[in-house]
N, C-alpha and C positions, 0 to 999 in steps of 0.2 A: 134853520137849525132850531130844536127845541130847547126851552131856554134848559139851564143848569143839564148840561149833555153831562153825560157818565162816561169817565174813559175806563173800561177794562184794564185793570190795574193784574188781574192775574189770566195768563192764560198758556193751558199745560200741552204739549204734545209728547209729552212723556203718558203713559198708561192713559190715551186719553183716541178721543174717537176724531181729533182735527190734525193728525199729519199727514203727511204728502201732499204733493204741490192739488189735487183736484178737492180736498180738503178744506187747506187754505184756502183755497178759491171761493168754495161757498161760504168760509165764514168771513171774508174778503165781503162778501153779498150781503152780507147780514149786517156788518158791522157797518156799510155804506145807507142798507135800508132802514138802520137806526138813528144814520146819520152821527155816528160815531167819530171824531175827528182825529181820535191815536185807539190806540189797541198797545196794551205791552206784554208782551212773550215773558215769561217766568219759571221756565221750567225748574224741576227739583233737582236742585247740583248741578245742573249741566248748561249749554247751551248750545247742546246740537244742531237745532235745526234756526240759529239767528239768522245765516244768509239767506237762504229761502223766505223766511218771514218778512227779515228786508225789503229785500225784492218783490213779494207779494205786498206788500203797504204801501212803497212806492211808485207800483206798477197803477194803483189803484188812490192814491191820493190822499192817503191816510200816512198820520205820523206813525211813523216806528219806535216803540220804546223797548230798546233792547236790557230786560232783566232776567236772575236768578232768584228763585227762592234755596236760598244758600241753607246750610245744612253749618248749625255753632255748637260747637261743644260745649257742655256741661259747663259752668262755673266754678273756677279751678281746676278744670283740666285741658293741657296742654291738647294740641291740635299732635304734636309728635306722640304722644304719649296713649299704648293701646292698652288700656285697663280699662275696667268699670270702677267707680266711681258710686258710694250711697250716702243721702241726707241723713240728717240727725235720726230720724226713726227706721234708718235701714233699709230705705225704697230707693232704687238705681236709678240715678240721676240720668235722663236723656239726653240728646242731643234737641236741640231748637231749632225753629224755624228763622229765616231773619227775608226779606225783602227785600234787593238790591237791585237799583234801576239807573242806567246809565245816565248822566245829565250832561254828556260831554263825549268828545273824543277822546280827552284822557281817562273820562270813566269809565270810556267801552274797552282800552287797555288793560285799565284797573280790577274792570270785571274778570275783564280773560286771564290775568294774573291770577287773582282768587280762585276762579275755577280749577285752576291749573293748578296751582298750589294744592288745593283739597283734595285734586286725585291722586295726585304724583306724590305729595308728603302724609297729607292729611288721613289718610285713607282707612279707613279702621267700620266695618260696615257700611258707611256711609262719607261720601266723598266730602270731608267735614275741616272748617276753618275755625280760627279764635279768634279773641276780640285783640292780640296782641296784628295779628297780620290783619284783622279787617282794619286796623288803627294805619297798619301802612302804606296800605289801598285806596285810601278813604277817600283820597280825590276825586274830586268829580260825581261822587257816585249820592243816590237820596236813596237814605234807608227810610224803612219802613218796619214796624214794629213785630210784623211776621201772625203768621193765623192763629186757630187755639193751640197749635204747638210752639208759639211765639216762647221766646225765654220770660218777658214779663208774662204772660199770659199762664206758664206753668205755675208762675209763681203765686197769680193770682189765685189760680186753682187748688195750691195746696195751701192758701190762707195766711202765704209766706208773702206779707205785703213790705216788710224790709227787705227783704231780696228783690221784692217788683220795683221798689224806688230804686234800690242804688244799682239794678241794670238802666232805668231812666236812665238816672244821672252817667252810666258810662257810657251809652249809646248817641246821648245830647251830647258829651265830651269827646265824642270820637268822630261826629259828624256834624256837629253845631245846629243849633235850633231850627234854622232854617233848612238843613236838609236830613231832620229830621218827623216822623211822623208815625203816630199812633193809630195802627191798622185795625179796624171795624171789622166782621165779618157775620153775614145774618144767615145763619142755612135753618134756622129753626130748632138749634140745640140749646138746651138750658144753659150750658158751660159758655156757650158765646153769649147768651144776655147779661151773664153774670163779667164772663171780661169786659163786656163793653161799658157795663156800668161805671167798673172801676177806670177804665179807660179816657172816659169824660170827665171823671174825677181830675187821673193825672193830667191830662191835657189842662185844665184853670190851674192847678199847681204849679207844674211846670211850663205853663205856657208855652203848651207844643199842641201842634196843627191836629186835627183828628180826617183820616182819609177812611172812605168806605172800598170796601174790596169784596172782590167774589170770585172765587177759586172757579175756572172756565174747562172742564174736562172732554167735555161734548156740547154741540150747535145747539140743541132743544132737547127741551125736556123726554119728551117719547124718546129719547136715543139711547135713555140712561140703562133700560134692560141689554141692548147690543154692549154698551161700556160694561156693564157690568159681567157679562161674558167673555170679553176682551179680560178683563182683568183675571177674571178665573182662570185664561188661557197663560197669561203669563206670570199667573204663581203658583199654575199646576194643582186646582183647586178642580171642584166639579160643583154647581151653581146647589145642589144642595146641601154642600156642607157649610155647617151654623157659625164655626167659627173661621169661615175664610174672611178677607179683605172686602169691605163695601165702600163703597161711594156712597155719598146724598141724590137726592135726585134733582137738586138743588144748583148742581156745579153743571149749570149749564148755561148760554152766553144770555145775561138778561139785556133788555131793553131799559134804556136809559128813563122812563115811566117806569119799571118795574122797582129800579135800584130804588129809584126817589122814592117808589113807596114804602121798600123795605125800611130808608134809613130816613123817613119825616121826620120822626125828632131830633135826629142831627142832620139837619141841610147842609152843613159846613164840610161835614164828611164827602160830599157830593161835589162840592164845590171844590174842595181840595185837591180833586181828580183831577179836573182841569189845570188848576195851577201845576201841580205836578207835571202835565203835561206839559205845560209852556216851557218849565223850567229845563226840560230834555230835548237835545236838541246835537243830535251825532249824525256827521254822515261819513258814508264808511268807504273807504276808496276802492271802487270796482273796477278794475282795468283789468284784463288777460292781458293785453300785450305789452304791461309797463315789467319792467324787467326790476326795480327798483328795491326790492325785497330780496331780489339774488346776490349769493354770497359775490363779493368781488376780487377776483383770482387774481392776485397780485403777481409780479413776472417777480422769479427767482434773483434775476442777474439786478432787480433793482431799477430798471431802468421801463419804459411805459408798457402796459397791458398790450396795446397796438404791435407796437414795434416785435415782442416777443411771442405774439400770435402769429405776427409774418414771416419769424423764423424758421419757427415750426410746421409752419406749413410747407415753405422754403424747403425745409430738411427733408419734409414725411416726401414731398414729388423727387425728388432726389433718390430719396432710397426705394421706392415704390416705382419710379420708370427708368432709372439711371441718368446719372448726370449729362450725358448728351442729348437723352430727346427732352426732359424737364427743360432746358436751356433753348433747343430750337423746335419743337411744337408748339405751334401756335394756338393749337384749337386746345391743348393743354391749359397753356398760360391764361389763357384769355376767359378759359371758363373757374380758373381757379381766381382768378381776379376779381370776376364778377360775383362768385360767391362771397370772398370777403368781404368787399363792398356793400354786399346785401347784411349778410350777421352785422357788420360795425352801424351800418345805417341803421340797424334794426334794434341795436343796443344787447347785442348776444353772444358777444365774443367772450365775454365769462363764463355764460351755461356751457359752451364748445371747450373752453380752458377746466371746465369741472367735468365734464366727462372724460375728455382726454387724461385728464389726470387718475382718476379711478380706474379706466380701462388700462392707464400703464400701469400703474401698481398692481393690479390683476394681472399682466401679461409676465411684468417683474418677477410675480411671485406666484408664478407657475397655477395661476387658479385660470383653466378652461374657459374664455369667452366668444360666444357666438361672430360669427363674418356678420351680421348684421339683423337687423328686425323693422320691420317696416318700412315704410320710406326713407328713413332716415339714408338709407341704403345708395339713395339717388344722389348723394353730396360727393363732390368731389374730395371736398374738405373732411370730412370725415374718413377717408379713405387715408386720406396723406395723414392724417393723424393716428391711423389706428385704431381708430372707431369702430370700424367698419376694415372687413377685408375682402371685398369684393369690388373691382373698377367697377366704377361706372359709366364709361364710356366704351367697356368694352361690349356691356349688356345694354346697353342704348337706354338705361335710366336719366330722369329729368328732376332736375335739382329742385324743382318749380312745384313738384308735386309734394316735394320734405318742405321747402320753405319759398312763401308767392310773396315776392314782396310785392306785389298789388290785392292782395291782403292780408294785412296781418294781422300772423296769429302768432303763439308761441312756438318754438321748436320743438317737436317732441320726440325725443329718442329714447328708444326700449332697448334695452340688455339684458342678452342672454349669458348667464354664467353657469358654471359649475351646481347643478342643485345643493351638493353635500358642502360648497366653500360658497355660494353665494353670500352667506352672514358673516363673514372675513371681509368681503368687500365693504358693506353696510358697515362694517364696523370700524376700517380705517376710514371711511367718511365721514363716522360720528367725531373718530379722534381730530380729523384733519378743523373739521368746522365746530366742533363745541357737541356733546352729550345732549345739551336742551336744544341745540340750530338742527337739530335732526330727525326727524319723526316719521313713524308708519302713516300708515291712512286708514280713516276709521272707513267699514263698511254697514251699508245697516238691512239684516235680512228681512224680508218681507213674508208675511201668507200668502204664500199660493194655493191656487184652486183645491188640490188635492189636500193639501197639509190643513189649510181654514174648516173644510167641510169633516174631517179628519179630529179634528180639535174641537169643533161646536159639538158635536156629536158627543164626546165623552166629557164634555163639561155640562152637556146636558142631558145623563145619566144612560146613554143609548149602549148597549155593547160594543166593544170592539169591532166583532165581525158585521155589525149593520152601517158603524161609519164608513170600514171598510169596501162594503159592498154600495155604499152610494158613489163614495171615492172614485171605486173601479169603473161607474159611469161617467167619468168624467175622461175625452180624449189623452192620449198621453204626446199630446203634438205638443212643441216646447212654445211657450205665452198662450197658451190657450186658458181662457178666462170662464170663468161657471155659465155667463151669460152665451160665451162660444158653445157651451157644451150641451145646454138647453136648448140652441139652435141645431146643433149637430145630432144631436144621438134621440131619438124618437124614446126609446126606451128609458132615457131620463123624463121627460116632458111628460110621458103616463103616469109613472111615480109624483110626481107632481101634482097631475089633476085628483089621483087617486089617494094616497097616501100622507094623512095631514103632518106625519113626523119627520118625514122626507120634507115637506114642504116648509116645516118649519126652521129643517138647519142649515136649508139651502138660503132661505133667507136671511138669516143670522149671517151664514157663510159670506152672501154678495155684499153686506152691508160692512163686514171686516174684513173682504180681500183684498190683497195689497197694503194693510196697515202693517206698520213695523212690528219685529217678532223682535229683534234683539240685534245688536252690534256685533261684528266682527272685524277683521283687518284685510286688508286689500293683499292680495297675494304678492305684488311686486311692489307696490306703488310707494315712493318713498319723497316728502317733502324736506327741502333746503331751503335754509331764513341766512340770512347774513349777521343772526344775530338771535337771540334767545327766540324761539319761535310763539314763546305765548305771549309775545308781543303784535304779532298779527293774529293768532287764533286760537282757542282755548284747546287745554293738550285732557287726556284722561291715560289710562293704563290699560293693557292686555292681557288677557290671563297668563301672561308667560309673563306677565311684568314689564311689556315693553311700553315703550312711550308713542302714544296714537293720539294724531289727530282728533278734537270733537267733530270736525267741517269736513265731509264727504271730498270725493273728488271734480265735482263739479263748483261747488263753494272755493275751494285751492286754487282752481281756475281763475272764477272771477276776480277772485283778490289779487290776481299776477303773482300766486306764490310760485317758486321751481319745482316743480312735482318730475321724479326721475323713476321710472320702471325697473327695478332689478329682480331679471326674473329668472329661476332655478329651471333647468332644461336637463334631462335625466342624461340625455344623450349625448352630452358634452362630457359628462362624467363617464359614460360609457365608455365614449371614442380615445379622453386619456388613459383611460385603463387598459384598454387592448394597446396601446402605443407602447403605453408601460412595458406589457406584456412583449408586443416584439422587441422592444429595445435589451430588453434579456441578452437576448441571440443577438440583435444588429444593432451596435449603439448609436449610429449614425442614422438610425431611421427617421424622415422629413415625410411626413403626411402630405405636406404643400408642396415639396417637388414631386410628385408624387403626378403632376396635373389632371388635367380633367380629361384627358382623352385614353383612360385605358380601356382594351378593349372587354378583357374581362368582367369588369365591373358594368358596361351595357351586356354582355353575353346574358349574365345574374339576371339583370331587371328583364330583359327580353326571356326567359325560362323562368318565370314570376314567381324566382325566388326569393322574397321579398321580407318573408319572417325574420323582425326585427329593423330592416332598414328604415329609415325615417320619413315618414312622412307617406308611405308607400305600403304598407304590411295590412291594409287592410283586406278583406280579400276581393273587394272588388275594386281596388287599386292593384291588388297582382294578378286580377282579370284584366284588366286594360292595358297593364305593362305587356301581356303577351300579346294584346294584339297593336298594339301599339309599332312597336318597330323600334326601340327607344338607341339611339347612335350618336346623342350630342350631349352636352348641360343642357342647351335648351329646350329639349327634347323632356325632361327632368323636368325647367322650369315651368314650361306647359300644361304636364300633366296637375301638376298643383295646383297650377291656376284653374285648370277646367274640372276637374273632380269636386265640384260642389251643384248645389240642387241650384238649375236655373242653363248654366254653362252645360251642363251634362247634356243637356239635347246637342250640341255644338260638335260634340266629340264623333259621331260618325265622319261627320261632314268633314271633319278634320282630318281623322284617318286616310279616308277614303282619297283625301287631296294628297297628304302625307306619301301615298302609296302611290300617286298616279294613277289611281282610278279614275277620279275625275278632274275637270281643268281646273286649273288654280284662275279664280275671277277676281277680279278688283272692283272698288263699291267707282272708283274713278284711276286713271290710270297712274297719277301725280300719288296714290296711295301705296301703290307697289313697294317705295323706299319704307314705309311705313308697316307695313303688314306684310312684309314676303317673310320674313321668317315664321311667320304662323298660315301661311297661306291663304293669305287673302281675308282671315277671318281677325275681326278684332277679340282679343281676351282681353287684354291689359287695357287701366284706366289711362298708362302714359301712351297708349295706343289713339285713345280718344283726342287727346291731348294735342299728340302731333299730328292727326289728319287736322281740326281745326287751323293749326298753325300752318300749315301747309297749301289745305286748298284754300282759306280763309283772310289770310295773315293774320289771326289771333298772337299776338305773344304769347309768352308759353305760361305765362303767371293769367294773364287773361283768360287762357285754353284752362287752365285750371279751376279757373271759378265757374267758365262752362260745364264741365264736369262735377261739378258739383252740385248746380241748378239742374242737369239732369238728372242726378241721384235721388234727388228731393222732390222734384216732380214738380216744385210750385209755380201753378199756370203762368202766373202775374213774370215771374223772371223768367220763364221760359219761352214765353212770349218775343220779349224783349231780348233773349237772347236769336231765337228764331231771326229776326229781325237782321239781327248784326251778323248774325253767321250767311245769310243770303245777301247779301250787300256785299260783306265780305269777300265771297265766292267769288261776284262778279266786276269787284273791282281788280283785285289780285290774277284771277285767273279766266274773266270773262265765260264763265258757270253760269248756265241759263237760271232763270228762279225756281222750275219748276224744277231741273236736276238738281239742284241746291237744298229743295225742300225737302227731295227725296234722301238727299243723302244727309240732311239732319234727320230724317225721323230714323233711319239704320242705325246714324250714330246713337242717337237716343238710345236707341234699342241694344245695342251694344254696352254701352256705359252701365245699364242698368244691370249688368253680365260681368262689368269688369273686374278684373282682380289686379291689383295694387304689386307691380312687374318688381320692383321694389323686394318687397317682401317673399314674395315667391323666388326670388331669384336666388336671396340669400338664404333661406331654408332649401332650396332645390341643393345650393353649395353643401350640406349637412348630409342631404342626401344621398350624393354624389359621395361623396366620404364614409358613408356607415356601408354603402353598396362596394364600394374600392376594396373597403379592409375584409366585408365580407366573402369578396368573392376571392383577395389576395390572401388573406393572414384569416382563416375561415376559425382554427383552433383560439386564437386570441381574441379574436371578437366576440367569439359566443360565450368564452370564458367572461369575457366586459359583461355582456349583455347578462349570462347567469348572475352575476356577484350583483349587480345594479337591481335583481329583481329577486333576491336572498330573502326575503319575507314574503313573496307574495307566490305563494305554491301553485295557485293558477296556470301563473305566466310562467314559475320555475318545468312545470310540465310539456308546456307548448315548447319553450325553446327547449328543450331535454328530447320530446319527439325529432325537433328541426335537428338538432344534434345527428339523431342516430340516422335520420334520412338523409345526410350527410356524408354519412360513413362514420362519425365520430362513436369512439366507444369512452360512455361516464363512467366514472369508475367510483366506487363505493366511497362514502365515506373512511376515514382513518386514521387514526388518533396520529399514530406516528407520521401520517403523511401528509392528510388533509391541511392545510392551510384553513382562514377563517374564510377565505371566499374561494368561489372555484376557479382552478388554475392550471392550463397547461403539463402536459407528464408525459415521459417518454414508455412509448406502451412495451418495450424490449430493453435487452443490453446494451448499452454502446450507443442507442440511439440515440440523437442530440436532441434536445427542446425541440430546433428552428423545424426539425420534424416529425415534433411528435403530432398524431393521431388520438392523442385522449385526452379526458380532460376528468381531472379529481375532483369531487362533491365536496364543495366548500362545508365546513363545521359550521357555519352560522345558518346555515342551511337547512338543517336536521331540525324537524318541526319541535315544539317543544326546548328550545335550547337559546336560539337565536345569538345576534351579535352581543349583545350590551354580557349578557349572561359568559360567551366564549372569550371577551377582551376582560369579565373583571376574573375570570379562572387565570387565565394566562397571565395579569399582574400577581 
């Protein structure tokens, strides 16, 4: 190691050319070929990307110093307080820079507090703290004196050297000599030779440490024109105008020889780096599977969590099979046994006790929630709870595929709600566990191909229609990357050779694709803390002012927070509105007695009438329903599964057996209990699942993690699984090796095809339901379906055609008559609703007018 090593005291992936994990990586490379022994992350206000960083320094042997370059407000004014603020001569006092680097596990707290405080209270341009809360945080944490925007550092520049001593003195006061230190920085600006001077001053005065620093925005130098493009991109600048935002060329990662040369006359500053670094020293607890941060659902009656999980579930088999077969089925009892067993061993009978409770207050209060989503689907337990309203046993779902307990992971179950009342749900879960125990999930968008080449182009002065038309050479295949599209399209690759302005914003383009564009919110994804949440992770705000995550959803993960999906489904909202609708006429109407074998409702999907049903309207989903033959749910659930790119060659072969064209074959004849409901052919991944278990003896948590080595492809496990699945064969069921081998490469080949029986079965049950009402109750449903799609004149027109090819006649708008959505009307006298044949054009309807404008006329 060379002697006096430099640790990178600052480094930005906020407007900066080192985010995302391929990023890190090479400066991961750099900072190892420097021989660099920490590196610390400091972005501006924030600390979006710490876990990643983490894990990229750990991954590679390098300390992690997790810091902010925090955002202080003016002197004398409050962190609550959104006013400007001017000095004696009438110039607007700014906000400061300050340094903050964790030296502890309670620092790295104290950080996520501060950060958290400054977006959620502080927030007034800039996600901004005072010295009264940096005073309450102070733990743990080593400041640093902050760059030329530093508060001493302004002060030094406007000649206000009593304001630069007595911030010394309350920054020494608020974090003590020892952790604190007077920040250097050399990019070759006059303003920084002149703070640094005074800076050596204070430092013999006050006898405080002097630390060298260098703000790290890009890997090398050469990179700083790509940043600097980047940066035009994301302040909507174009590279020749004079007064946008620049960078130095400066703020890029130096060499520990470099820094020493910048700062030879202060070696101490150099040296200080290091001690800084000894003094930091956080490790930050990674678990997925520790449950420990999840709120803890206390039983109502008082008496143990345990005890009144087994109630519950006691009760839901009870009323879900009846009291006599709950009591003597065995294959019942014994698989709802072993699931609780699995969640308590697992440490998850709280995440189970906090869904059950939302989905009942949801069910309570009449807000529309989905029969299930995903796998989750496969529990039995979730079923008796209410979670979920689809057996599982009826649809030969495996519990093993929601939760293995030969590995674990977390539970993860998605809810489907009401689109229009999904935020009623979120919102008695924010009352039930705490306002701050509750938060969105931050997302962050990236440039893609099209949008990057798009954006260089007009930051580098080219027309619209020339970005445009390089743009349109690029594939519109969904992940397709510039370097794909220079592969694929010949007629990019010429522009290329040929054209140097083409060539030069394709380069710009590959060098900025995939860098972060900007932050949004996860559509469903909602995290749960057992207790103030920016306690585990730093929070920020949404443009709607809600409270988000800084930590993606794969960081939530690692940390074992509870991350819970609440996701809005149009068609939930739809299917209550036509109930609404009949219940008019029939108040006793039950959707769910209703079951799954009417005939009319297969007549519908078999005549692919399909406009509007779920899952199925597309039009080459109501091509296949006609030749399909469709007569069961499963039949439904099938189709789901197979209508995606890959499965879809399957679908002849399928029919064809379907039909009795041809013979139904088996991959082995022990498979039959396994694949006769789809003919012999595997769709489903619990299909994979139970051939292993069957001709194998896999357990079913085993057969699981088989399946999932074959999804991944990776040789080394698949090897190994090869292995244990031909052994298997032939100890269980004396399977030669060579038909063993064969019917793991099918399976392979299958797996790679499957769809998740789960998931499909419980959207198949939606389907089944939108097709029922539509082929039963056709006037109320379309009436759901128009009011549901009241703003989008598009879809208002398809379903308006589907209407009149119907027989139905719409009927005009009408002050007197119109309603604000459209609704059911009797087309004569005397005739009742239960038969009316039209339906009245909702007033929120009528373009120009919409809902919000017909509900504030009607108040």
């Amino acid at each position: 190691m060379a002697a006096d090593p430099f640790i990178h005291l600052h480094l930005h992936t906020e407007y900066s050319l080192l985010d995302g994990a391929v990023r890190i990586d090479k400066l991961m490379k750099k900072a190892l070929r420097c021989k660099m022994p920490a590196v610390a992350m400091t972005d501006h206000g924030n600390i979006f990307g710490a876990i990643e960083f983490y894990q990229a320094c750990k991954k590679n042997n390098i300390k992690p110093i997790i810091g902010c370059e925090a955002y202080l407000t003016p002197p004398g004014l409050s962190m609550n307080e959104r006013k400007i603020i001017t000095d004696k001569h009438g110039n607007k006092k700014r906000n400061s820079h300050l340094t903050l680097l964790a030296s502890s596990s309670t620092g790295y707290e104290n950080l996520m507090k501060l950060v958290s405080r400054a977006h959620l209270e502080g927030f007034y341009s800039k996600p901004r703290i005072d010295k009264e809360c940096l005073a309450e945080f102070s733990e743990g944490l080593i400041c640093l004196s902050g760059c030329i925007n530093g508060e001493i550092n302004q002060a030094i520049q406007a000649d206000d050297l009593e304001q630069a001593r007595r911030s010394v003195g309350e920054f020494s006061d608020i974090f003590g000599k020892e952790n604190f230190y007077l920040e250097m920085h050399n990019h070759g600006f006059e303003q920084q030779t002149l703070c640094n001077k005074q800076l050596v001053k204070f430092g013999k005065e006050f006898d405080l440490g002097l630390v060298a620093a260098n703000d790290v925005h890009f890997l090398d130098r050469s990179d700083h024109e790509a940043h600097d493009i980047l940066i035009c991109i994301g302040t909507n600048n174009q590279q020749m105008d004079e007064k946008r935002m620049t960078y130095s060329p400066e703020v890029y990662f130096k060499t520990s020889a470099e820094m020493r040369q910048l700062f030879k006359e202060v070696p101490e500053a150099i040296k200080n780096t290091f001690a800084i670094a000894d003094k930091c020293d956080i490790e930050i607890e990674l678990d997925a599977t520790s449950s420990a941060k999840y709120p803890q659902f206390d039983s109502p009656d008082g008496g143990s969590r345990d005890d009144y999980f087994l109630k519950l579930c006691n009760e839901g088999l009870e009323e879900r099979y009846g009291k006599e077969r709950a009591t003597t089925d065995p294959e019942l009892r014994e698989r709802l046994d072993y699931e609780i067993k699995v969640m308590a061993d697992m440490g998850f009978l709280s995440y189970f006790l906090i869904t059950w409770d939302f989905v009942k207050w949801a069910k309570d209060n009449d807000v529309p929630v989905g029969p299930g989503r995903g796998s989750a689907a496969g529990s039995l337990v979730a079923y008796v709870l209410g979670i979920t309203d689809l057996c599982p046993i009826r649809f030969g779902l495996i519990f093993e595929r929601f939760l293995n307990p030969e590995r674990v992971s977390p539970p993860d179950i998605d809810m489907d709600f009401c689109q229009t009342r999904r935020p009623e749900v979120i919102q008695y879960v924010r009352e039930k566990y705490g306002e701050r125990a509750v938060s969105h999930i931050v997302t962050f968008g990236t440039l893609g191909a099209k949008s990057v080449v798009r954006d260089v182009s007009r930051v580098l002065g080219l027309p619209y229609s020339e970005g445009n038309r390089i743009a349109k050479m690029i594939p519109n295949d969904l992940g397709t990357t510039l370097a794909d599209a220079k592969k694929k399209n010949p007629e990019l690759r010429t522009e290329l050779e040929t054209n140097d302005g083409v060539r030069r914003v394709y380069d710009y383009s590959v060098f900025l694709e995939g860098m972060t564009r900007g932050t949004g919110i996860h559509a469903a994804g909602v995290v749960i803390g057992d207790s103030e949440l920016s306690k585990y992770v730093p929070l920020t705000l949404g443009k709607e002012g809600e409270v988000v995550t800084q930590y993606a959803m794969s960081p939530l993960t690692d940390l074992g927070m509870l991350k819970m999906d609440f996701l809005g489904l149009k068609t939930l909202t739809v299917i209550k509105d036509a109930i609404d609708l009949i219940r008019v006429h029939t108040p006793d109407f039950d959707l769910k007695a209703a079951g799954l074998e009417d005939p009319e409702a297969y007549s519908l999907l078999n005549r692919g009438e399909t406009v509007g049903v779920f899952q199925l309207e597309s039009g080459g989903m109501m091509s296949l329903c006609k030749r399909f033959g469709v007569d069961k749910i499963e039949d439904i659930i099938a189709l789901i599964a197979l209508y995606r790119p890959g499965p879809m060659d399957l679908i002849p072969d399928f029919i064809d057996r379907k039909k009795g064209k041809k013979k139904v074959k088996y991959l082995h004849p022990l498979l039959e209990e396994v694949s006769e409901e789809t003919y012999g052919i595997l769709i489903y991944q619990e299909q994979v699942q139970r051939a292993a278990n069957v001709l194998a003896g896999y357990s079913l948590g085993e057969a699981d993690i088989l399946r999932r080595a074959m999804g991944k492809k990776k040789v080394s496990e698949m090897q190994k699984q090869r292995e244990m699945f031909v052994k298997g064969c032939k100890e269980v069921n004396n399977i030669v090796e060579k038909q063993a081998n064969t019917i793991f490469d099918l399976l392979e080949k299958f797996a790679g095809y499957g769809f998740n029986k789960s998931h499909s079965a419980a959207y198949g049950m939606i389907s089944y339901q939108t097709a029922y009402l539509k082929a039963n109750y056709p006037v109320e449903f379309m009436s759901a379906l128009l009011s549901n799609e009241i703003n989008n004149t598009d879809k208002i027109s398809i379903f308006v055609a589907e209407c009149q090819r119907m027989g139905m006649e719409i009927l005009a708008p009408d002050v007197n008559r119109s309603s604000l959505k459209f609704r059911p009307e009797s087309s004569a006298a005397g005739e009742s609703i239960q038969d009316a044949k039209c339906i009245r054009f909702g007033l929120a309807g009528v373009k120009n007018v919409g809902g919000a404008a017909m509900t504030a006329a009607i108040k």
